[in-house]
N, CA, C and O atoms as a Tinker XYZ file with bonds, in Angstrom:
   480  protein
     1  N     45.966000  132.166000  117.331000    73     2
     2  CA    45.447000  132.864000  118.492000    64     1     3
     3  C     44.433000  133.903000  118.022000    63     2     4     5
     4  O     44.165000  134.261000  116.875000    81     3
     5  N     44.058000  134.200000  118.913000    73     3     6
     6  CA    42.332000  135.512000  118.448000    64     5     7
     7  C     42.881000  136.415000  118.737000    63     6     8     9
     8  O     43.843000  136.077000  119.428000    81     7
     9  N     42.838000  137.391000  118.614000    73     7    10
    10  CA    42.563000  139.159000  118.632000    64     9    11
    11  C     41.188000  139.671000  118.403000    63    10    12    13
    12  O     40.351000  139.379000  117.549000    81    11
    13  N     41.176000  140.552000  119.436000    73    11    14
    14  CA    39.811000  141.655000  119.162000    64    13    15
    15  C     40.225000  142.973000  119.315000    63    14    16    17
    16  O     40.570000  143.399000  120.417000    81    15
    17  N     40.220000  143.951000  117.879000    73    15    18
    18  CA    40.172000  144.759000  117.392000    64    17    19
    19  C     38.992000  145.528000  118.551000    63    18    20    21
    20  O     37.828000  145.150000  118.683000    81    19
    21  N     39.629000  146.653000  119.296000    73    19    22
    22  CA    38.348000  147.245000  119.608000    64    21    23
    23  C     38.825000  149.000000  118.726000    63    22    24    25
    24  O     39.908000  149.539000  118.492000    81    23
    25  N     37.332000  149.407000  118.456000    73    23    26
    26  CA    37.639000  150.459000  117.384000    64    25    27
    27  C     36.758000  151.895000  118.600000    63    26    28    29
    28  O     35.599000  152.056000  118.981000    81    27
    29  N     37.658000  152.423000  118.762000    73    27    30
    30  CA    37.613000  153.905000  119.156000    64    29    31
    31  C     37.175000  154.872000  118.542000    63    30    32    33
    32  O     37.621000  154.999000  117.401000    81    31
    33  N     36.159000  155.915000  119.026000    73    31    34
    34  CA    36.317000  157.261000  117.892000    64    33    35
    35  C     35.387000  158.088000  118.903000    63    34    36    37
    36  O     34.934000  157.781000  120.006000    81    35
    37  N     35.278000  159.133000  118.202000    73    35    38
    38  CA    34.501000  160.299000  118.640000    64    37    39
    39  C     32.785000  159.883000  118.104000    63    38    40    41
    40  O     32.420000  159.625000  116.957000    81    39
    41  N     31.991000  159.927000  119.307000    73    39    42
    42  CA    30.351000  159.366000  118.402000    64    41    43
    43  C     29.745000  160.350000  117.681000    63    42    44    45
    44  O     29.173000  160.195000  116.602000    81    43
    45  N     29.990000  162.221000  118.802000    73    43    46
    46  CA    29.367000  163.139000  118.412000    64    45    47
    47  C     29.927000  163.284000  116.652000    63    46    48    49
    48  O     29.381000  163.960000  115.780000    81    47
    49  N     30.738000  162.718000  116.560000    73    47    50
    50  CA    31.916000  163.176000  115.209000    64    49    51
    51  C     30.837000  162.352000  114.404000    63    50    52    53
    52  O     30.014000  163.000000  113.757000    81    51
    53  N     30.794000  161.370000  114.396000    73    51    54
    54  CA    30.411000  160.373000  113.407000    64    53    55
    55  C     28.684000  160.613000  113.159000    63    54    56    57
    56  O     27.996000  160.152000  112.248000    81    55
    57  N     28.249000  161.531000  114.347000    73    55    58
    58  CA    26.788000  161.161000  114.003000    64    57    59
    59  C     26.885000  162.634000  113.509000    63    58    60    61
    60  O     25.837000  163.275000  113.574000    81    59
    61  N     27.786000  163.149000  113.114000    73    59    62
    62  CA    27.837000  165.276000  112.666000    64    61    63
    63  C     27.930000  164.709000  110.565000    63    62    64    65
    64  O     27.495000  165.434000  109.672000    81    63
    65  N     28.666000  163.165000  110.297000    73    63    66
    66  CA    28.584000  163.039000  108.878000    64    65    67
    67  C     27.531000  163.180000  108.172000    63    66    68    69
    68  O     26.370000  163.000000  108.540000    81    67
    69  N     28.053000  163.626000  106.758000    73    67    70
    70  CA    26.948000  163.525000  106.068000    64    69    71
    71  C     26.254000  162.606000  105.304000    63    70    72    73
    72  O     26.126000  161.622000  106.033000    81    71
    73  N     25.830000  162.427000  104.430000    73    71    74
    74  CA    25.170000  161.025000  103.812000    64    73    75
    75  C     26.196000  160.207000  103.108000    63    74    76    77
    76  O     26.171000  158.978000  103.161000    81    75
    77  N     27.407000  161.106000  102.224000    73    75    78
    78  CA    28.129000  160.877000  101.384000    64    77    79
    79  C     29.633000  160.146000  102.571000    63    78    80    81
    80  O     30.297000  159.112000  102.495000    81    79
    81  N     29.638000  161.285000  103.537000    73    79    82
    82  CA    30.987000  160.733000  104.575000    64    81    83
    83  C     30.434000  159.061000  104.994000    63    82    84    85
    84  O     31.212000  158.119000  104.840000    81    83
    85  N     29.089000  158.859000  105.502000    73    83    86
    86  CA    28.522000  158.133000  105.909000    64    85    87
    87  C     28.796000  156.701000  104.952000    63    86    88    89
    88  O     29.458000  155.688000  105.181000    81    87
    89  N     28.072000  157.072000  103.938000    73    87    90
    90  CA    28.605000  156.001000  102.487000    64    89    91
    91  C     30.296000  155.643000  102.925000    63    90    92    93
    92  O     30.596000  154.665000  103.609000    81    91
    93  N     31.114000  156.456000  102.484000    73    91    94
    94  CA    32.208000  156.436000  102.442000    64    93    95
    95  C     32.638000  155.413000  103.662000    63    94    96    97
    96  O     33.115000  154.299000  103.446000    81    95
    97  N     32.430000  155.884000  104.801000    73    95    98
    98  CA    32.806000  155.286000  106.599000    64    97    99
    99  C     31.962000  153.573000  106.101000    63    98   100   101
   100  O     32.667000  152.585000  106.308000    81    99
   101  N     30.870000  153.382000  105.632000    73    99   102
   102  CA    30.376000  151.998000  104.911000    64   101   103
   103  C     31.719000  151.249000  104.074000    63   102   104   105
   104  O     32.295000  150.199000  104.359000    81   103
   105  N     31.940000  152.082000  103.092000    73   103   106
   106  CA    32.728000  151.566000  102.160000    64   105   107
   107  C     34.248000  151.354000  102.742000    63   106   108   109
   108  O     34.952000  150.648000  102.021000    81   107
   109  N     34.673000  151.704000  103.569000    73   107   110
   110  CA    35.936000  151.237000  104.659000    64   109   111
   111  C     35.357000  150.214000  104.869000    63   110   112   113
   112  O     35.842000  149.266000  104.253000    81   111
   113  N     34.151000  149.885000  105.747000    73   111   114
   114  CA    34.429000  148.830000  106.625000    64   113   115
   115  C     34.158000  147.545000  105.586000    63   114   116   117
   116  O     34.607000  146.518000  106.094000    81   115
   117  N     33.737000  147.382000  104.679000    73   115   118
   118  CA    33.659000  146.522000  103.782000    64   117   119
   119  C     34.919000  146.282000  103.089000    63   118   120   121
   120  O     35.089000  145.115000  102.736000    81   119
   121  N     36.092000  147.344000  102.739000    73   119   122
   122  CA    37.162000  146.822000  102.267000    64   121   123
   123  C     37.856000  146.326000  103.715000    63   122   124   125
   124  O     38.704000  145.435000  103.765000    81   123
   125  N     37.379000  147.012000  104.813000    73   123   126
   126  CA    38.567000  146.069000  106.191000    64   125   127
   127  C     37.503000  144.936000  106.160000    63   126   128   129
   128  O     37.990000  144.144000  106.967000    81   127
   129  N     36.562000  144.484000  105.802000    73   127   130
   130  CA    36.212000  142.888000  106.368000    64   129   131
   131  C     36.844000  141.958000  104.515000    63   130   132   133
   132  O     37.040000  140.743000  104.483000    81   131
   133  N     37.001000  142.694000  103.484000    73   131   134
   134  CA    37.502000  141.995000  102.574000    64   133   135
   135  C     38.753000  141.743000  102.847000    63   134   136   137
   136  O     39.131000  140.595000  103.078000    81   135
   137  N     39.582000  142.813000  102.855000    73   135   138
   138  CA    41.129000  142.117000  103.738000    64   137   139
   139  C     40.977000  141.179000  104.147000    63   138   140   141
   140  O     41.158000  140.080000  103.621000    81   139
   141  N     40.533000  141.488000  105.394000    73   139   142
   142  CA    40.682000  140.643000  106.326000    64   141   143
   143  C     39.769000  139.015000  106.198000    63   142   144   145
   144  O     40.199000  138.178000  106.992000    81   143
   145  N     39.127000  138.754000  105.702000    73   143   146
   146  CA    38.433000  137.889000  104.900000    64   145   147
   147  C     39.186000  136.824000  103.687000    63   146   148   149
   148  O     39.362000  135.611000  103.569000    81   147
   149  N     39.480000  137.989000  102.941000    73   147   150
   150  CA    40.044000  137.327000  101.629000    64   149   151
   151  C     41.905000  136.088000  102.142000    63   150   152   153
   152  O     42.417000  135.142000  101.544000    81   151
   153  N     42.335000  136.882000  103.579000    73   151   154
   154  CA    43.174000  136.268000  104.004000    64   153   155
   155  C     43.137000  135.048000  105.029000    63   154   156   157
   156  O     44.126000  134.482000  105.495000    81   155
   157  N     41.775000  134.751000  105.293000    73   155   158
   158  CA    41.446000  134.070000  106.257000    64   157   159
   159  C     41.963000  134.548000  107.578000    63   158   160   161
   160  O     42.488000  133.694000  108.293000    81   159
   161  N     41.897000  135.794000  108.020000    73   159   162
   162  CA    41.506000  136.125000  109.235000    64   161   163
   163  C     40.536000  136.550000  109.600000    63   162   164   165
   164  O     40.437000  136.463000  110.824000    81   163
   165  N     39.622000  137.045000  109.065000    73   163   166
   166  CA    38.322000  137.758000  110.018000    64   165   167
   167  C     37.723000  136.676000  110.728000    63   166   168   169
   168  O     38.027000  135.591000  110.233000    81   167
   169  N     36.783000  136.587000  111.976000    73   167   170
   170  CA    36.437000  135.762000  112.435000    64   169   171
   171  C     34.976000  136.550000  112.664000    63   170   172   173
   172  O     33.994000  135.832000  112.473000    81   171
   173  N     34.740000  137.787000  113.008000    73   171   174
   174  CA    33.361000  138.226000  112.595000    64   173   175
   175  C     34.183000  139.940000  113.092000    63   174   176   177
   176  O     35.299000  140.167000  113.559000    81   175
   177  N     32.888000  140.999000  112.680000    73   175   178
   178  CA    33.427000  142.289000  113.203000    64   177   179
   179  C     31.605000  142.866000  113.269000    63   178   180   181
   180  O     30.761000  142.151000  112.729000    81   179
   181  N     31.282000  143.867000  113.802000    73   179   182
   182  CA    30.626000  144.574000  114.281000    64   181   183
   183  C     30.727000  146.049000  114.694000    63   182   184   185
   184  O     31.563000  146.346000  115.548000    81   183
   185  N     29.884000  147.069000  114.116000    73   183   186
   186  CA    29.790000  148.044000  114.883000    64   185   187
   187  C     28.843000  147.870000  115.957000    63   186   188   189
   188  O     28.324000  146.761000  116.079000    81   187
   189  N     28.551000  148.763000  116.724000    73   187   190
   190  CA    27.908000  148.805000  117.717000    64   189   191
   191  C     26.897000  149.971000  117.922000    63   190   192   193
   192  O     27.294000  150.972000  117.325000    81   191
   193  N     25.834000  150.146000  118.510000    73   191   194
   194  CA    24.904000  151.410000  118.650000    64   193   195
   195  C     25.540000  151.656000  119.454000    63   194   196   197
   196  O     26.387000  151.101000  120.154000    81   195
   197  N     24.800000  153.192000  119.281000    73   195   198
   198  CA    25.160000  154.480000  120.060000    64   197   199
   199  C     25.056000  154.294000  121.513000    63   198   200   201
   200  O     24.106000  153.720000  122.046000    81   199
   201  N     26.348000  154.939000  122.320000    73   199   202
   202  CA    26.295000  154.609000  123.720000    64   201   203
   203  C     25.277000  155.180000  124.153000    63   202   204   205
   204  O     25.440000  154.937000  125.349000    81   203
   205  N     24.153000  155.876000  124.093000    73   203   206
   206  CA    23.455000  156.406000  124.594000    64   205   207
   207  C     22.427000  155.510000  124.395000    63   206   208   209
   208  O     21.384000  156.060000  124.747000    81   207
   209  N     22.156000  154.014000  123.863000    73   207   210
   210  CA    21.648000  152.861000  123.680000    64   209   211
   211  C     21.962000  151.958000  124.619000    63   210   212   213
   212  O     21.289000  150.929000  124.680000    81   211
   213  N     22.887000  152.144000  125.395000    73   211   214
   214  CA    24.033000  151.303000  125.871000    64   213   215
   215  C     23.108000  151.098000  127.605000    63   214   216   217
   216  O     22.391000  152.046000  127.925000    81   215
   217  N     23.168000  150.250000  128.291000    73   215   218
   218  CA    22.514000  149.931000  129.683000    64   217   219
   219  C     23.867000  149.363000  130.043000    63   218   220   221
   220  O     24.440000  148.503000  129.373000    81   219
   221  N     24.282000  149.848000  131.029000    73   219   222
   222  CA    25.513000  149.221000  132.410000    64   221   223
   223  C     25.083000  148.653000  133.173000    63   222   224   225
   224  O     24.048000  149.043000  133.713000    81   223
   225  N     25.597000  147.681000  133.479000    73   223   226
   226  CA    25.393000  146.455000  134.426000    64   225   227
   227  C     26.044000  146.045000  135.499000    63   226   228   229
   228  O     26.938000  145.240000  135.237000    81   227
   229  N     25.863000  146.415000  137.047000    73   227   230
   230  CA    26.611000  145.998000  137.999000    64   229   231
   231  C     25.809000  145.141000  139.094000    63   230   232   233
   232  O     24.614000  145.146000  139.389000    81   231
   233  N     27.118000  144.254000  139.693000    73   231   234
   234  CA    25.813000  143.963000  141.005000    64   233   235
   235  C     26.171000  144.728000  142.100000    63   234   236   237
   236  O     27.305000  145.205000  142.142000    81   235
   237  N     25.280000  144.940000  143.104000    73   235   238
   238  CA    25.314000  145.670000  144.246000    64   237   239
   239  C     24.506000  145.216000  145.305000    63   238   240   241
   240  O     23.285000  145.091000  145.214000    81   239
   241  N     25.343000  144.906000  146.564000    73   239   242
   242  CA    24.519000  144.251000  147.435000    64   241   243
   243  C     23.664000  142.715000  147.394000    63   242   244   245
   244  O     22.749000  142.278000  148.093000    81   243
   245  N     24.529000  142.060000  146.078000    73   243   246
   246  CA    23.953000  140.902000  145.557000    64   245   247
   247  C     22.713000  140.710000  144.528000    63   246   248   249
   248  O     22.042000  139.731000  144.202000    81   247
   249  N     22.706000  142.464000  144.059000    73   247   250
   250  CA    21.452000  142.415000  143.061000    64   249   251
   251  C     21.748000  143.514000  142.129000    63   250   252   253
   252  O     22.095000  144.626000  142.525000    81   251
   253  N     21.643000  143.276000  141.191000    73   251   254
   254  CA    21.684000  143.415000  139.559000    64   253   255
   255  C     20.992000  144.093000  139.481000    63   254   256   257
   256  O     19.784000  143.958000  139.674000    81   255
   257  N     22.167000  145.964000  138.860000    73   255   258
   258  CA    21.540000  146.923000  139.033000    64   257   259
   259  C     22.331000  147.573000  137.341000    63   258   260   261
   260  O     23.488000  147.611000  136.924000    81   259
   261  N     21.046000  147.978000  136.794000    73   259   262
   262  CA    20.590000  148.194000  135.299000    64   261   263
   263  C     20.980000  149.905000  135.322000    63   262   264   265
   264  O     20.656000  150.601000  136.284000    81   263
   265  N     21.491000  150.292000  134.493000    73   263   266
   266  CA    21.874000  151.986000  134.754000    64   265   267
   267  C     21.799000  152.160000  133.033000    63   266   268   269
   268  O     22.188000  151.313000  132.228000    81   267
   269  N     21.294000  153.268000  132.759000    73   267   270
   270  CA    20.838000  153.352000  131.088000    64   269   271
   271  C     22.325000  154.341000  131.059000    63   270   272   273
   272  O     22.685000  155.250000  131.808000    81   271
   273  N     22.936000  153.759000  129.931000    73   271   274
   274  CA    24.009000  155.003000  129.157000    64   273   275
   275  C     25.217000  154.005000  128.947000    63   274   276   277
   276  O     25.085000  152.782000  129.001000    81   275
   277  N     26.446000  154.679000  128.694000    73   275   278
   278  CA    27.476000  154.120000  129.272000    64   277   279
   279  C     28.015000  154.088000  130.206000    63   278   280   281
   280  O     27.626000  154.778000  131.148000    81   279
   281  N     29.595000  152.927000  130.360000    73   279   282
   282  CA    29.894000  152.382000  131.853000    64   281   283
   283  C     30.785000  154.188000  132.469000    63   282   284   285
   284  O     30.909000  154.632000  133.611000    81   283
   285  N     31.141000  154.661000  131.384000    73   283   286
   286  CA    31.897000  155.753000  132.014000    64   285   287
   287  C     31.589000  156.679000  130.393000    63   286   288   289
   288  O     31.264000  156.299000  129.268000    81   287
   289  N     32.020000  158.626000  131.264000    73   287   290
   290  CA    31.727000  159.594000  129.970000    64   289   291
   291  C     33.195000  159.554000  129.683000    63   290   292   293
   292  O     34.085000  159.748000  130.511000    81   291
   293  N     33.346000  159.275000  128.398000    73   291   294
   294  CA    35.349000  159.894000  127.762000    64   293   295
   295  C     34.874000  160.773000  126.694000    63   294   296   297
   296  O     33.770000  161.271000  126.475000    81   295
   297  N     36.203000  160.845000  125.975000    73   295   298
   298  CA    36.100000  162.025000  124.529000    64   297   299
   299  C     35.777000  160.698000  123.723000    63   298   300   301
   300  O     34.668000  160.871000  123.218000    81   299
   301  N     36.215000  159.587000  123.424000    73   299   302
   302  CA    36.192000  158.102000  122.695000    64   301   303
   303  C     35.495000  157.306000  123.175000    63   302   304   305
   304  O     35.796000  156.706000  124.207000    81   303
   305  N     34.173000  157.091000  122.388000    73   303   306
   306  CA    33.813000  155.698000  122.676000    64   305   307
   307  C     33.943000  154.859000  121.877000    63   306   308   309
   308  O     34.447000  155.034000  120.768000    81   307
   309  N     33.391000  153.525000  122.429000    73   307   310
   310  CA    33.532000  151.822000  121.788000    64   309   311
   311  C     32.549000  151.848000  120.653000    63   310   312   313
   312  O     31.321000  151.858000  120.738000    81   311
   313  N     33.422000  151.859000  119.400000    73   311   314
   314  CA    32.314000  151.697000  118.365000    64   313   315
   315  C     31.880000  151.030000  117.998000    63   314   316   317
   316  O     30.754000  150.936000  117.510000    81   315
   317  N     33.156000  149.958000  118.217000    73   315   318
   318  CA    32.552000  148.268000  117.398000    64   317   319
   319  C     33.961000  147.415000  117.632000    63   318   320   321
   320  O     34.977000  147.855000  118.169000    81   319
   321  N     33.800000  146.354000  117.201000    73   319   322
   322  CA    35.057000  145.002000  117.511000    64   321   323
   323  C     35.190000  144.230000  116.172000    63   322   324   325
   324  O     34.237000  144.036000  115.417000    81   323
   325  N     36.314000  143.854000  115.972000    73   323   326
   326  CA    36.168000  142.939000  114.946000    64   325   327
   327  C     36.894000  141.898000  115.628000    63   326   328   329
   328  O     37.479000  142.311000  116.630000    81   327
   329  N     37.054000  140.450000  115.340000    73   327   330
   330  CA    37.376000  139.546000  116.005000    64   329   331
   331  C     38.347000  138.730000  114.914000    63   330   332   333
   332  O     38.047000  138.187000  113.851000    81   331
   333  N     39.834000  138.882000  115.711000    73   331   334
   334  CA    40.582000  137.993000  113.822000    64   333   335
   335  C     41.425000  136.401000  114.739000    63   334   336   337
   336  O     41.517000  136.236000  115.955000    81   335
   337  N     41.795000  135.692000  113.895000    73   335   338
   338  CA    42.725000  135.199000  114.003000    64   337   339
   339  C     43.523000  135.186000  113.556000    63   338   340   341
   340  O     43.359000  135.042000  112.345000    81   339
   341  N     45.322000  135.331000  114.101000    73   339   342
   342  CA    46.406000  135.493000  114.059000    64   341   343
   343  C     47.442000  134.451000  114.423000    63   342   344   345
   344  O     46.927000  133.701000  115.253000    81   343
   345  N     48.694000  134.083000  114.150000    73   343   346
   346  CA    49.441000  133.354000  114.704000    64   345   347
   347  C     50.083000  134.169000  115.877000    63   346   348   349
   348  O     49.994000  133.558000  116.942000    81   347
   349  N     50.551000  135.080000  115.945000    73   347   350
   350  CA    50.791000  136.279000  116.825000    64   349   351
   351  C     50.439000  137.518000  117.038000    63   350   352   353
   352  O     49.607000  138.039000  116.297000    81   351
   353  N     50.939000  138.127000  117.960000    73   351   354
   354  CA    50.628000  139.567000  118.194000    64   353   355
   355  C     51.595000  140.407000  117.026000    63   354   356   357
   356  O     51.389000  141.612000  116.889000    81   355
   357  N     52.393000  139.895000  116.400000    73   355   358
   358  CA    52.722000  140.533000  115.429000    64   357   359
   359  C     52.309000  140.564000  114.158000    63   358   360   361
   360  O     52.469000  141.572000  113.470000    81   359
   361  N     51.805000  139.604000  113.760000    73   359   362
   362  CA    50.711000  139.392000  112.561000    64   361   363
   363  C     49.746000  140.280000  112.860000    63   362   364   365
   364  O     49.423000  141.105000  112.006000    81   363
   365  N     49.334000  140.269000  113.698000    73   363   366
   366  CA    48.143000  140.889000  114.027000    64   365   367
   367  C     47.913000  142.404000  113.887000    63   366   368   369
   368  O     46.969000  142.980000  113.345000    81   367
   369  N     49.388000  143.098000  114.726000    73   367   370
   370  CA    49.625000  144.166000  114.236000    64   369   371
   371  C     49.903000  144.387000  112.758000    63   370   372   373
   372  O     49.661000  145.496000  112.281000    81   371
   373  N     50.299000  143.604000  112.148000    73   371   374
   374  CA    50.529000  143.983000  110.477000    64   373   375
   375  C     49.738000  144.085000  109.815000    63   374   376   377
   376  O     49.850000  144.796000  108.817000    81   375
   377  N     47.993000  143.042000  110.263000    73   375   378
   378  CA    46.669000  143.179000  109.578000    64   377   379
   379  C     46.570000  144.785000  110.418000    63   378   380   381
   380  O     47.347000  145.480000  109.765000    81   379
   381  N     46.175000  145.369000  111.171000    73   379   382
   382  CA    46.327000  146.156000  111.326000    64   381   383
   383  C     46.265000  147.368000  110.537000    63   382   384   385
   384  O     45.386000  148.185000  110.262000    81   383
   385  N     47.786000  147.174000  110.200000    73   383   386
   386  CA    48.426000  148.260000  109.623000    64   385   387
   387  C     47.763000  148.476000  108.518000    63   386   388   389
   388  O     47.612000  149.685000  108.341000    81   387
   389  N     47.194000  147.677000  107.507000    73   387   390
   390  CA    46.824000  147.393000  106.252000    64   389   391
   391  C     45.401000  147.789000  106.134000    63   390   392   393
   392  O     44.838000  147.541000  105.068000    81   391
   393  N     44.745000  148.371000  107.086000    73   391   394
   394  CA    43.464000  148.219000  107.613000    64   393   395
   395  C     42.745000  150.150000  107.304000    63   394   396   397
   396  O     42.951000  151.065000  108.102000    81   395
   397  N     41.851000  150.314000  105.843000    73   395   398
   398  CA    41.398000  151.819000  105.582000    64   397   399
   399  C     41.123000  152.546000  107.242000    63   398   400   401
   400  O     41.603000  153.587000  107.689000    81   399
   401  N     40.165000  151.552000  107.915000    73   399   402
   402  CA    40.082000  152.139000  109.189000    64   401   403
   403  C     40.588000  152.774000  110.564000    63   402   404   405
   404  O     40.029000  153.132000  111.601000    81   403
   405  N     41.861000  152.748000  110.110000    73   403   406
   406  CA    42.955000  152.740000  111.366000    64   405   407
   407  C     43.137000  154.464000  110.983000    63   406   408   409
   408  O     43.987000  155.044000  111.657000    81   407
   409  N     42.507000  155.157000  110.113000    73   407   410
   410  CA    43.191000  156.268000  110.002000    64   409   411
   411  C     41.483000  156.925000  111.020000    63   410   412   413
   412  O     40.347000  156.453000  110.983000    81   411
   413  N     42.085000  158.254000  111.887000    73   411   414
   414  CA    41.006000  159.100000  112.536000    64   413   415
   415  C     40.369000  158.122000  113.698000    63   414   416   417
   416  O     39.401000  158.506000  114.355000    81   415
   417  N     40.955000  156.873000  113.903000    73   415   418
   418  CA    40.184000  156.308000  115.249000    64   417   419
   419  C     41.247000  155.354000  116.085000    63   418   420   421
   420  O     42.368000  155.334000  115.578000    81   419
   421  N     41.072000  154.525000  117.335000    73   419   422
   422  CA    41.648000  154.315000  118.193000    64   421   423
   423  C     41.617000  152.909000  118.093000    63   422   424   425
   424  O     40.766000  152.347000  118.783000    81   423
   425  N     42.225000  152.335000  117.512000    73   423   426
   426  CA    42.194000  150.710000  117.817000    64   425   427
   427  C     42.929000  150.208000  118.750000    63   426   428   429
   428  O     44.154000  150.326000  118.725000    81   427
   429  N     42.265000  149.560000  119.735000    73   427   430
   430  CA    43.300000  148.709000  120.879000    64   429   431
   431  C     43.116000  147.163000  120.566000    63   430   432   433
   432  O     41.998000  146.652000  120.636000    81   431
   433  N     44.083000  146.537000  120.269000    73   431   434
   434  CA    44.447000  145.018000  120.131000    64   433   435
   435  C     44.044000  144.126000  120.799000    63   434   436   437
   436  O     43.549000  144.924000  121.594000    81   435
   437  N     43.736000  142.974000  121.315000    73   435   438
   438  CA    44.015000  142.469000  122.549000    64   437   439
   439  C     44.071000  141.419000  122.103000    63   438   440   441
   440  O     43.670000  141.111000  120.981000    81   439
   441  N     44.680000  140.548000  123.063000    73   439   442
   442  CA    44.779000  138.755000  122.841000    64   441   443
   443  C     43.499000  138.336000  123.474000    63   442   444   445
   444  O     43.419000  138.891000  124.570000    81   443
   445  N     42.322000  137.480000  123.201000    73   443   446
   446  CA    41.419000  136.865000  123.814000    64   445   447
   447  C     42.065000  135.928000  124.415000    63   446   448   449
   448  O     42.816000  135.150000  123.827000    81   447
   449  N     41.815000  135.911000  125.739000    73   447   450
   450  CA    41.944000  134.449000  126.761000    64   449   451
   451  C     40.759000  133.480000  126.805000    63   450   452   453
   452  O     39.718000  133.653000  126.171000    81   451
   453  N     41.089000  132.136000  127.853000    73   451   454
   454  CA    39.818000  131.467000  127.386000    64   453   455
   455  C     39.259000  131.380000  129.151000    63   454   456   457
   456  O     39.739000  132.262000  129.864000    81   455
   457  N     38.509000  130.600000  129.687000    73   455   458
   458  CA    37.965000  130.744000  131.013000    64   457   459
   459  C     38.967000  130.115000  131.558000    63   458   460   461
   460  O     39.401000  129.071000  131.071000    81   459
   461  N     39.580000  130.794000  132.888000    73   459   462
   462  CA    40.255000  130.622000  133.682000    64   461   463
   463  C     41.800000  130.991000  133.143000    63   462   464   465
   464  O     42.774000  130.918000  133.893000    81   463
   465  N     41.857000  131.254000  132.238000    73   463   466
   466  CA    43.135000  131.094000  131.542000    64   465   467
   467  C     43.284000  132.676000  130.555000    63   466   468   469
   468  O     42.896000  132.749000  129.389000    81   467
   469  N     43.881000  133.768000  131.271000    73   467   470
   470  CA    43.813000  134.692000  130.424000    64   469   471
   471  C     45.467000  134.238000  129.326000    63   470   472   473
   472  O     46.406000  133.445000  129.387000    81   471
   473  N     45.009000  135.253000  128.494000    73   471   474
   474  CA    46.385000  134.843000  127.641000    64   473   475
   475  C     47.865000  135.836000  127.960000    63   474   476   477
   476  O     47.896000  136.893000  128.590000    81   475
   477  N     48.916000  135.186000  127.371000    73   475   478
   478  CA    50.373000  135.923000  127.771000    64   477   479
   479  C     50.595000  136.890000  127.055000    63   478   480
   480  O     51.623000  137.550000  127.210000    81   479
């Protein structure tokens, strides 16, 4: 089954690092895609630009209306996803656990469903 890793954090935080924290926050995500790699789970991962890059998308009145920023303001935004495969939601949590990145940010799990068919 798939999981997508969505990764949480503070943006103002991350864009306050310095060159060396910056390196460092690099050098995590390269040992979480080797984990996760070297075990045959990664399926791809990504950070993401800055929400203030970000365009929201709704329709209204039957027409497709473009709004620059993000979909909502929080203390956490969406930094990035990584995408694994798992036999369960408990595997999944155990890559997880094992994961440099899980320390100082918000990971939420999820099971990917497929069309028409969310998952249990």
């Amino acid at each position: 089954m798939r999981y997508v890793l969505l990764v949480y954090g503070e943006e103002a935080a991350l864009k306050a690092l310095s060159e060396e924290e910056l390196r460092e926050l690099d050098r995590q995500g390269a040992v979480t895609d080797e984990i996760l790699g070297e075990s045959g789970h990664l399926i791809v991962g990504h950070p993401l630009e800055w929400t203030s890059q970000a365009t929201s998308l709704r329709t209204r009145g039957g027409r497709l209306v473009a709004t620059d920023g993000p979909f909502a303001e929080t203390k956490e935004q969406l930094l990035g996803f990584i995408l694994i495969e798992a036999k369960d939601r408990d595997e999944a949590l155990s890559l997880v656990a094992k994961l440099p990145m899980q320390e100082g940010y918000t990971i939420e799990l999820r099971a990917v469903g497929t069309c028409g068919k969310m998952p249990s």
